[in-house]
C-alpha positions in Angstrom: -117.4 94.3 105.8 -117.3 97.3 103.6 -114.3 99.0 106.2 -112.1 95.9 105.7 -112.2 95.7 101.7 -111.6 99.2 101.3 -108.4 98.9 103.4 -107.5 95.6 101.3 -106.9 97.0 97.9 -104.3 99.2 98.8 -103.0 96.7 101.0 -102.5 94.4 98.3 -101.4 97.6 95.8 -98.3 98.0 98.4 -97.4 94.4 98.5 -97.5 94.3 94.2 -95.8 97.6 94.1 -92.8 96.2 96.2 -92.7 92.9 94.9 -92.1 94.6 91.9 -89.5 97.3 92.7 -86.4 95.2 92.8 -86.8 93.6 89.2 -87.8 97.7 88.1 -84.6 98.8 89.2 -82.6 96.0 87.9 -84.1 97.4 84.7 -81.8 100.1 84.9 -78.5 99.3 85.9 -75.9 97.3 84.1 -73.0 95.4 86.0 -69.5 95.5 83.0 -66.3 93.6 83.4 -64.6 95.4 80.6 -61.1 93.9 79.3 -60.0 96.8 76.6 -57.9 99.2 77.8 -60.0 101.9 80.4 -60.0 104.6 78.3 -62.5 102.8 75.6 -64.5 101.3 78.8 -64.8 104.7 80.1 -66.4 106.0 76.7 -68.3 103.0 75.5 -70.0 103.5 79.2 -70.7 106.8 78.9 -72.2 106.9 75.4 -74.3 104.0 76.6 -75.5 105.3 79.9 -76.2 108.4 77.9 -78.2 106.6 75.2 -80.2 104.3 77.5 -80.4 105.6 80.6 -79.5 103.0 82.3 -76.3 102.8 84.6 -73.0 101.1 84.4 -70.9 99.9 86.9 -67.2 98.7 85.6 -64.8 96.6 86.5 -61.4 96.8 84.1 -59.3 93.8 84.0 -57.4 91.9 81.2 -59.2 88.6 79.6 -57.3 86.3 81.8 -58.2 88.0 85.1 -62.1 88.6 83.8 -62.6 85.1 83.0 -61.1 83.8 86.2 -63.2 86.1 88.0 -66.8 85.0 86.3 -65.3 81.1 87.0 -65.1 82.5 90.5 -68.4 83.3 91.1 -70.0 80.7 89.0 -72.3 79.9 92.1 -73.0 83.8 92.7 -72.8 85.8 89.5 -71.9 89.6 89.9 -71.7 90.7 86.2 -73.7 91.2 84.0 -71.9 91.7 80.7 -68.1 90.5 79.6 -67.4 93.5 77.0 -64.1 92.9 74.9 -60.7 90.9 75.5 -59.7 88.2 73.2 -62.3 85.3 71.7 -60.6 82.5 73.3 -61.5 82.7 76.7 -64.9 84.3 75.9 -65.2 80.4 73.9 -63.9 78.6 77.2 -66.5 80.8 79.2 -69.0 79.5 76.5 -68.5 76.2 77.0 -67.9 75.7 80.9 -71.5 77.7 80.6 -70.6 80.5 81.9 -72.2 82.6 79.7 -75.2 82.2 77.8 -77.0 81.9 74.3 -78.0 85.2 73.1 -79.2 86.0 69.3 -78.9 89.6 68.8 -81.2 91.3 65.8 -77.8 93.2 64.8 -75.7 89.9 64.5 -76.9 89.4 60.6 -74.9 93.1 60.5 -71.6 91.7 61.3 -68.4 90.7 59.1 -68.5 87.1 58.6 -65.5 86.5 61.4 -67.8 88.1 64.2 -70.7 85.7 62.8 -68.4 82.4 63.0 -67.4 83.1 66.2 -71.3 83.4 67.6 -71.6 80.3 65.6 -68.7 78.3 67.6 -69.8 79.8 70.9 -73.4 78.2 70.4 -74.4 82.1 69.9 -73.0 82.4 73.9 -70.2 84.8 72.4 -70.1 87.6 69.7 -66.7 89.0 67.7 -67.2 93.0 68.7 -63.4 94.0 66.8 -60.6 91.7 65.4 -56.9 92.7 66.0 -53.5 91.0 64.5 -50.5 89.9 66.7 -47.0 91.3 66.4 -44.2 93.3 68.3 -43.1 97.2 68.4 -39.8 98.5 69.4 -38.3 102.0 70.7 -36.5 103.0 68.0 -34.7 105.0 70.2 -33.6 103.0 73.0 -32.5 100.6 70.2 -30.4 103.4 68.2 -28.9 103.8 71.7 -28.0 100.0 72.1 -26.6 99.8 68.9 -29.3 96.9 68.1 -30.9 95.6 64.9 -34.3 96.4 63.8 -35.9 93.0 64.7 -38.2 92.2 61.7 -39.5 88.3 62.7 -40.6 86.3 65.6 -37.4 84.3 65.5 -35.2 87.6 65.7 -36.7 87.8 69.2 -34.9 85.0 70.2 -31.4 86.3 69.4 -29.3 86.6 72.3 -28.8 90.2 71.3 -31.9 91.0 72.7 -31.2 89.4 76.2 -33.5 91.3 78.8 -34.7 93.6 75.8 -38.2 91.7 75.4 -41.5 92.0 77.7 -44.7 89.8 76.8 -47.5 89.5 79.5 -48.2 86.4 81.1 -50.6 83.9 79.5 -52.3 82.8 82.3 -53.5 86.7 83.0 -53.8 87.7 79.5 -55.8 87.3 75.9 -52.6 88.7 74.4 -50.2 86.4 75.5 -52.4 83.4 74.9 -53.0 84.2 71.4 -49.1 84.4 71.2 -48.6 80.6 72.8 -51.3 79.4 70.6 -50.2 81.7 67.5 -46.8 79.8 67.8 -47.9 76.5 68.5 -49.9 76.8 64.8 -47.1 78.8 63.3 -44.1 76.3 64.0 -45.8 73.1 65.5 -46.5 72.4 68.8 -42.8 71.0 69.8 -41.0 73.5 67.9 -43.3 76.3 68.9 -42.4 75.7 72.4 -38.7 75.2 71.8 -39.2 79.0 70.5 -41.1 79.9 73.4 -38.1 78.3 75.4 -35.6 80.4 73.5 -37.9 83.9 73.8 -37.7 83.1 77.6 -34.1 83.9 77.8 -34.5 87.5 76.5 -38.1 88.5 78.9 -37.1 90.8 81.3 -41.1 91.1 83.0 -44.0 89.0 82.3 -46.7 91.5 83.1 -50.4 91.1 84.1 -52.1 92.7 81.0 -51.5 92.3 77.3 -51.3 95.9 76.0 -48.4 96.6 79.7 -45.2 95.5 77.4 -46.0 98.3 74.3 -47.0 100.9 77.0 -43.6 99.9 78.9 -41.4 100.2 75.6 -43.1 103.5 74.9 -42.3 105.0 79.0 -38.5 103.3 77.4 -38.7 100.5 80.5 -38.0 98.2 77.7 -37.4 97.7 74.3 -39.5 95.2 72.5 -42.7 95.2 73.8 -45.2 91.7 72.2 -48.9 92.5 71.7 -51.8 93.5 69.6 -50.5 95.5 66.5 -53.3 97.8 67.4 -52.2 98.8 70.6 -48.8 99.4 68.7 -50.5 101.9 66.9 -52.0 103.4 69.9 -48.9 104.6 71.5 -47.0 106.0 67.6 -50.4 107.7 67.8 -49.4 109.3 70.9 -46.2 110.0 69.4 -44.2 107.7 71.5 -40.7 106.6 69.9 -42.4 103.1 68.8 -42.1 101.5 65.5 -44.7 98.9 64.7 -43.4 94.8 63.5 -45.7 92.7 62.0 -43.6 89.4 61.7 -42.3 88.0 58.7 -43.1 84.3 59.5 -47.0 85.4 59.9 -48.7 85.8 63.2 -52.0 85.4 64.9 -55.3 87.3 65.5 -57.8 88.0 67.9 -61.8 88.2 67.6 -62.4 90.5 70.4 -65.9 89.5 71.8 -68.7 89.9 74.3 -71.1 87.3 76.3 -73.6 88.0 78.5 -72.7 85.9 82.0 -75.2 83.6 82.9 -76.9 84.3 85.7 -76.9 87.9 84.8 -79.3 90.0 87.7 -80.2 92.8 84.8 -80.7 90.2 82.0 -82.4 92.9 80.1 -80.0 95.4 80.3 -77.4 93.1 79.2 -79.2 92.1 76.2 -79.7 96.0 75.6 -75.4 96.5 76.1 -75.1 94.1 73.6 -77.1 95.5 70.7 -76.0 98.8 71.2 -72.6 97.4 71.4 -73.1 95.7 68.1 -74.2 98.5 66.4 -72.7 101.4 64.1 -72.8 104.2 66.2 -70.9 102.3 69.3 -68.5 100.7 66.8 -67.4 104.3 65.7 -66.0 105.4 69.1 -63.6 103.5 68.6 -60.9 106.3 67.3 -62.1 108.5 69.8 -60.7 106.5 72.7 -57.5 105.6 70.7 -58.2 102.2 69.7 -57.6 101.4 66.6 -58.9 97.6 65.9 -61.0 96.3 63.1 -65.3 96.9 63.9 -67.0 94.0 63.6 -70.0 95.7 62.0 -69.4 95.6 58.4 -70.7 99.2 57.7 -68.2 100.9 59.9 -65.0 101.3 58.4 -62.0 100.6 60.7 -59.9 103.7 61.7 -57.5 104.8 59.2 -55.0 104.6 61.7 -55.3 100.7 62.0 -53.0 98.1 60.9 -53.8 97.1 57.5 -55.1 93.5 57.5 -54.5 92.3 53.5 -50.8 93.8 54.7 -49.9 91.5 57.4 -49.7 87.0 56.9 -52.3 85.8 58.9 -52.3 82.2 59.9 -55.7 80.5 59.7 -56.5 80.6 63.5 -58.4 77.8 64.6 -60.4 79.5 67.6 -62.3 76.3 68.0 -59.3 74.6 68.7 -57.3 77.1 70.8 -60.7 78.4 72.5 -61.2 75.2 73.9 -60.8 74.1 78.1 -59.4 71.6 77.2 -56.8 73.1 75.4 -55.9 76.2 77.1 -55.7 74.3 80.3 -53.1 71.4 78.4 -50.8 74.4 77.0 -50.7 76.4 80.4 -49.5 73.4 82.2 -46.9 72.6 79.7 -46.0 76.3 79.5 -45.4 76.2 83.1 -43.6 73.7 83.0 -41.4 73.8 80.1 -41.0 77.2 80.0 -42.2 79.5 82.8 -39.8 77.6 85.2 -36.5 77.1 83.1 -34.1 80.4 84.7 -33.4 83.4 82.5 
């Protein structure tokens, strides 16, 4: 009697220690789908692993292509965290429940924008940066051409700049979403798709990611280049020939956000991404990988480098609206159709 329980304890210590050991090492890894642009992924990673401990595995791809994936495996999450890409489809992902409800003790830090959009996410979504809409040009592939300086969305349209313009497409990309919403609000929803119509004549690519058409205007692949004004900066910060528009009609924004997918397998490293995410010491890095957006802490100050907000007419965005399933799906399909397949 004596033999067999001294032989059951650590019996029963190996079983514990076992059952144990998978939820102990899911403690210290962290799964990413990261939508900025790789260089900020790459740093924000290694600051956290460096801060925490734990390790991050990354996979980079624009909003589009992240939220597709995470609808994907709906039935079998991989991910952990969504970090960055525009609000909109972080808002869809919120309310297919994809993602879940998540409080953060840093949120009451936050600029009011970043707060509203936790607010219309059901707390499933958080604003991490907010960026405006607009254009950029190489000034000197357009001294070359002999073209005008465009200074307006409408200039876009001119038949001037006939194979001059690139925009990503908005079924892949955040960017180009916000621009098909952004003109549906600016103009009205008929009119803004007769300008869609008219901007389709000039594209020469519709690429996969929103910050490809600045990047391709800077390499001189094209002219006009439509994004976020910040990743404008990014490449006259490199010293590329690129000269930043923010359109005379008014334009668009993004709340760049973060949700932790639900079904997460390292729940509590998630939760741990997103506070330090929040937080001022993350939200700083932000020059240091050449991204020059607007913190959504509101006791970092954004870069000096980054387009001045009170500078540029910004529409009242209704993310609720344009964030919707709903929505987004009923605009693709017309896009598609009205647009996408009319010859150029």
């Amino acid at each position: 009697m004596k033999r067999s329980i001294r032989f059951s304890v650590p019996l029963a210590a190996v079983i514990v220690i076992f059952a144990a050991a998978p939820e102990a090492q899911a403690a210290g890894k962290l799964t990413l789908y990261c939508s900025p642009q790789i260089e900020w992924c790459q740093l924000v990673i290694k600051e956290f692993q460096k801060a925490t401990g734990i390790k991050v595995a990354m996979t980079r791809k624009s909003s589009g292509e992240t939220f597709a994936q995470i609808n994907a495996e709906r039935k079998n999450p991989k991910g952990d965290v969504w970090w960055g890409g525009t609000g909109d489809p972080h808002l869809q992902a919120a309310e297919e429940g994809l993602t879940i409800e998540y409080k953060s003790p840093m949120l009451g830090k936050l600029h009011p924008w970043a707060q509203n959009q936790a607010k219309t996410s059901g707390y499933k979504t958080v604003g991490i940066y907010m960026g405006a809409l607009g254009f950029g040009y190489n000034t000197k592939l357009l001294a070359k051409k002999g073209l005008p300086a465009p200074k307006c969305w409408k200039d876009l349209t001119k038949p001037i700049y006939k194979g001059e313009v690139q925009i990503a497409s908005p079924h892949s990309s955040g960017t180009s979403y916000t621009t098909l919403a952004t003109m549906v609000q600016l103009f009205g929803e008929d009119e803004g798709f007769k300008f869609l119509q008219a901007l389709h004549k000039n594209i020469n690519q519709y690429t996969k990611s929103g910050s490809a058409p600045i990047k391709a205007a800077a390499r001189g692949e094209t002219t006009i280049g439509i994004t976020f004004l910040h990743d404008v900066v990014t490449q006259v910060i490199k010293g590329m020939p690129i000269k930043a528009v923010a359109p005379c009609e008014g334009t668009g924004f993004e709340i760049g956000s973060m949700s932790i997918i639900k079904g997460a397998r390292n729940l509590a490293s998630a939760k741990k991404w997103v506070d330090w995410a929040l937080s001022p010491g993350a939200q700083k890095l932000m020059p240091k990988a050449k991204a020059y957006q607007v913190p959504s802490n509101a006791s970092v100050a954004p870069p000096p480098e980054a387009p001045k907000m009170a500078d540029i007419k910004l529409i009242n965005y209704n993310f609720k609206k344009y964030g919707s399933s709903a929505e987004r799906k009923r605009l693709l399909k017309r896009w598609d159709k009205e647009v996408k397949a009319l010859p150029r």
